[in-house]
C-alpha positions as CSV (number, residue, x, y, z in Angstrom):
1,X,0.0,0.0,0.0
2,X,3.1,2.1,-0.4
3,X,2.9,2.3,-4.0
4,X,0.2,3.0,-6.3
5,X,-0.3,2.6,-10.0
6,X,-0.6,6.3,-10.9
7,X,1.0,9.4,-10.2
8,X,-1.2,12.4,-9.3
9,X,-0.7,16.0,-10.5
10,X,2.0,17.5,-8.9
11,X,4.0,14.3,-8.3
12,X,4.0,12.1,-4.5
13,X,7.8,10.2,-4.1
14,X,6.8,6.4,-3.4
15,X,7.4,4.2,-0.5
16,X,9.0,5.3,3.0
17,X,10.3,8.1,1.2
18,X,7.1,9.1,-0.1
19,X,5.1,8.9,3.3
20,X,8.1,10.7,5.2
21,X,8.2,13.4,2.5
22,X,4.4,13.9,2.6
23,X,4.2,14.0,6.7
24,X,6.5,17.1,6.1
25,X,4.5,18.5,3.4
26,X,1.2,18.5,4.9
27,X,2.7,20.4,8.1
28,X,4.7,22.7,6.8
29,X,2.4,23.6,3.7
30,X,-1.0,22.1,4.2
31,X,-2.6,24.3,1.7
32,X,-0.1,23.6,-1.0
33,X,-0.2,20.3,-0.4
34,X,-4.1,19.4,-0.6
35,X,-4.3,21.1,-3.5
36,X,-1.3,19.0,-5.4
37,X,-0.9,16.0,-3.2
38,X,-4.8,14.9,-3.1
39,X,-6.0,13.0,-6.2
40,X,-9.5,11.4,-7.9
41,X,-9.7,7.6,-7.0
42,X,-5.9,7.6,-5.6
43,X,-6.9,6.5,-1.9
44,X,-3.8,4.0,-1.4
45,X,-1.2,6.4,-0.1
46,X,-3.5,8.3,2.0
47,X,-4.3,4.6,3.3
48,X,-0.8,4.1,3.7
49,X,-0.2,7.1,5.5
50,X,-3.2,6.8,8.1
51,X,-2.1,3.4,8.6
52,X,1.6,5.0,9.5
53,X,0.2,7.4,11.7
54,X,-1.6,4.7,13.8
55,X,1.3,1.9,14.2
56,X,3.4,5.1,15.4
57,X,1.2,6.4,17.9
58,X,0.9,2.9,19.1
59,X,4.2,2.4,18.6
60,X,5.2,5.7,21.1
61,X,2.7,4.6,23.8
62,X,3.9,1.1,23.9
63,X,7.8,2.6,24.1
64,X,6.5,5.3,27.1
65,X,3.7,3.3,28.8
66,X,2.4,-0.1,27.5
67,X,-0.1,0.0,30.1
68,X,-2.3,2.6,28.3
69,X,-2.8,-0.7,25.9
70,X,-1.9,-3.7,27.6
71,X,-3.4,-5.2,30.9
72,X,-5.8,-6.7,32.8
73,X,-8.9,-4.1,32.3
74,X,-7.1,-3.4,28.9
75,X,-5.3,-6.1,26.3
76,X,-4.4,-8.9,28.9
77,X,-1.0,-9.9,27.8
78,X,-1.8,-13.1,25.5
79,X,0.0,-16.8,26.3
80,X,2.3,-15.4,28.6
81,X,4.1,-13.3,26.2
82,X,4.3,-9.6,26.0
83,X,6.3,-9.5,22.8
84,X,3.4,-11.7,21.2
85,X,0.9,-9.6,22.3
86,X,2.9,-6.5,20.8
87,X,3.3,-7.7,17.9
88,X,-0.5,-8.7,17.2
89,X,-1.4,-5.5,18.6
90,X,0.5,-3.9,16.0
91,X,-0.7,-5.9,12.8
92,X,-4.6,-5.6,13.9
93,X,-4.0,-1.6,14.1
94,X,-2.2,-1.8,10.9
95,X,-4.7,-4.5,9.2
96,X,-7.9,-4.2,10.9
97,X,-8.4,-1.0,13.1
98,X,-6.5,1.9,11.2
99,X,-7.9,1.1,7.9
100,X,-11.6,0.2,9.2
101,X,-11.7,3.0,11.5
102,X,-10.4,5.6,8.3
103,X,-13.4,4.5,6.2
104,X,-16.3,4.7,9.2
105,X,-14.7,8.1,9.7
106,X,-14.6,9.2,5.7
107,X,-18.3,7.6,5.5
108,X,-19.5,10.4,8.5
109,X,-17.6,12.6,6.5
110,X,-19.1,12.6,3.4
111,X,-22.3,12.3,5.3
112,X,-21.7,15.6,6.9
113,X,-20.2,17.2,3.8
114,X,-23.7,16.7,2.0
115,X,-25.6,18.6,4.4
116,X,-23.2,21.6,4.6
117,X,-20.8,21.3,0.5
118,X,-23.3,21.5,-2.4
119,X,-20.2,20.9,-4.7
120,X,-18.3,18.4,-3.4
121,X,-15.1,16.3,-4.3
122,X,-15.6,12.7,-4.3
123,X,-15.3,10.4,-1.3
124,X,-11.7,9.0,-2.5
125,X,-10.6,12.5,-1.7
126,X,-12.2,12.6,1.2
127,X,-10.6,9.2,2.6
128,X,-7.1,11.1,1.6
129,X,-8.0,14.4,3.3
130,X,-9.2,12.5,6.9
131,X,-5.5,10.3,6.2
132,X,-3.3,13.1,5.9
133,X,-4.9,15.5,8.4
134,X,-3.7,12.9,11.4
135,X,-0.1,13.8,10.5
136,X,0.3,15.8,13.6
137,X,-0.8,12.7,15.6
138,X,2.1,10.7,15.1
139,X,3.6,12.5,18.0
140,X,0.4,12.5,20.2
141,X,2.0,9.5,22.2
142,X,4.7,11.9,23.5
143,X,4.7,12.1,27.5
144,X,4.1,15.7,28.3
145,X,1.6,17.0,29.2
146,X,-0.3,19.0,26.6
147,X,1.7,17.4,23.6
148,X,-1.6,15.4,22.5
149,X,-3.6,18.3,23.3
150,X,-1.9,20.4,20.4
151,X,-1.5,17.4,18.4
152,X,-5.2,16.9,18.2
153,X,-6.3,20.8,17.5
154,X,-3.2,21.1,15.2
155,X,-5.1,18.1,12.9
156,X,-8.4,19.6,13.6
157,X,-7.2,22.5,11.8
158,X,-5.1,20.7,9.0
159,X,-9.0,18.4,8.3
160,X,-10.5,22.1,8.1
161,X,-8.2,23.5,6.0
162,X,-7.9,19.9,3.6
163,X,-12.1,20.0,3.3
164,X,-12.3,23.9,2.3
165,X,-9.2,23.5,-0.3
166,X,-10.0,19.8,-2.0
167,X,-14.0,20.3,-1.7
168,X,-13.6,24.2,-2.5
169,X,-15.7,25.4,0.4
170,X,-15.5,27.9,2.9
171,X,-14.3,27.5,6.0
172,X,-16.9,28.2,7.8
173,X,-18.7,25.4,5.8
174,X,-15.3,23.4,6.3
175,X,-15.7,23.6,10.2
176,X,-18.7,22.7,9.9
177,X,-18.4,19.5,8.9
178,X,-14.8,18.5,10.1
179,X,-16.5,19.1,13.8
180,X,-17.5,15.8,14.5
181,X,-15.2,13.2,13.0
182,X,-12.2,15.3,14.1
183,X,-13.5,15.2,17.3
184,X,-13.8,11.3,17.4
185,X,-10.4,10.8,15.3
186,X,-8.0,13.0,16.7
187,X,-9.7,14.4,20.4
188,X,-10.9,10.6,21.2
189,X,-8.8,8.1,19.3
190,X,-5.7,10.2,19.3
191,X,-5.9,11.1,23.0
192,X,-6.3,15.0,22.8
193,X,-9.6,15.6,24.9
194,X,-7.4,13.1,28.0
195,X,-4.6,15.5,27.4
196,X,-6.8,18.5,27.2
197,X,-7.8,17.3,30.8
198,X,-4.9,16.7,32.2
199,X,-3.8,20.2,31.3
200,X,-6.5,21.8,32.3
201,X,-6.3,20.1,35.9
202,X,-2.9,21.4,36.0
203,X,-3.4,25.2,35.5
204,X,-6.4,24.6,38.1
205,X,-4.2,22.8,40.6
């Protein structure tokens, strides 16, 4: 899923270099980047990229804090074996959860983009726009306090500004519709609404 059989206007390297070079892109120049890097019916690097995005925030927490994922009330630790358990943890985010939970989320998406976009882009887009919006979260496992926090509203506002660019909207309209599965992407799944917590219970403290 690192390749794909097309290239789209304005040109995506391929492989590791390709996914490294496009989570630079789409922080540094989000703008530019949905408008060249985002093609028609070219969903397989976006896939590739959400499913990055996910095996390395899973990847961080297991480094920092397995317990987060693995224990008794959580993943009990399978046969005995912590590296087993690890390593099917990783392959059913990369197979199973990562891709599944992209789709639900491009399927609300494109749900919520019909009530608020009269003239949209088509769902494939869509699918690439929710993928390359989590960039930000690949460093949501981090173990400070806050660091999820701004990962989470920095995607927020890279899913706003990828919806108003690809689906030419505004971004009022863009907001709009990003609300919700930003909120259960990158606030729940990502951790940012926990970290928002913690934070806030800090400056209260």
């Amino acid at each position: 899923m690192t390749t794909w059989i097309e290239t789209p206007e304005g040109g995506r390297s391929r492989g590791a270099a390709g996914l490294a070079r496009a989570w630079v892109e789409v922080l540094v120049r989000p703008r530019r980047f949905f408008r060249n890097g985002v093609a028609p019916g070219d969903q397989a690097p976006g896939l590739a990229f959400a499913v990055a995005i996910a095996l390395a925030y899973v990847v961080g927490i297991l480094a920092v804090d397995p317990t987060r994922i693995l224990g008794p009330d959580r993943i009990p630790v399978l046969g005995g074996s912590p590296t087993l358990t690890v390593v099917l943890v990783l392959l059913a985010t990369g197979v199973a959860l990562a891709p599944a939970g992209l789709h639900l989320l491009a399927a609300l998406q494109t749900v919520l983009l019909m009530v608020t976009v009269n003239d949209r882009a088509g769902v494939s887009e869509t699918v690439q726009v929710l993928a390359y919006a989590a960039a930000p979260c690949a460093l949501a496992w981090v173990p400070v306090a806050g660091v999820a926090m701004v990962c989470a509203l920095y995607s927020t506002v890279l899913l706003v500004v990828g919806l108003s660019v690809v689906h030419q909207t505004s971004p009022v309209r863009a907001t709009a519709a990003a609300a919700i599965p930003a909120a259960l992407a990158f606030w729940v799944g990502f951790g940012g609404l926990s970290s928002l917590r913690a934070v806030s219970a800090l400056v209260g403290a």
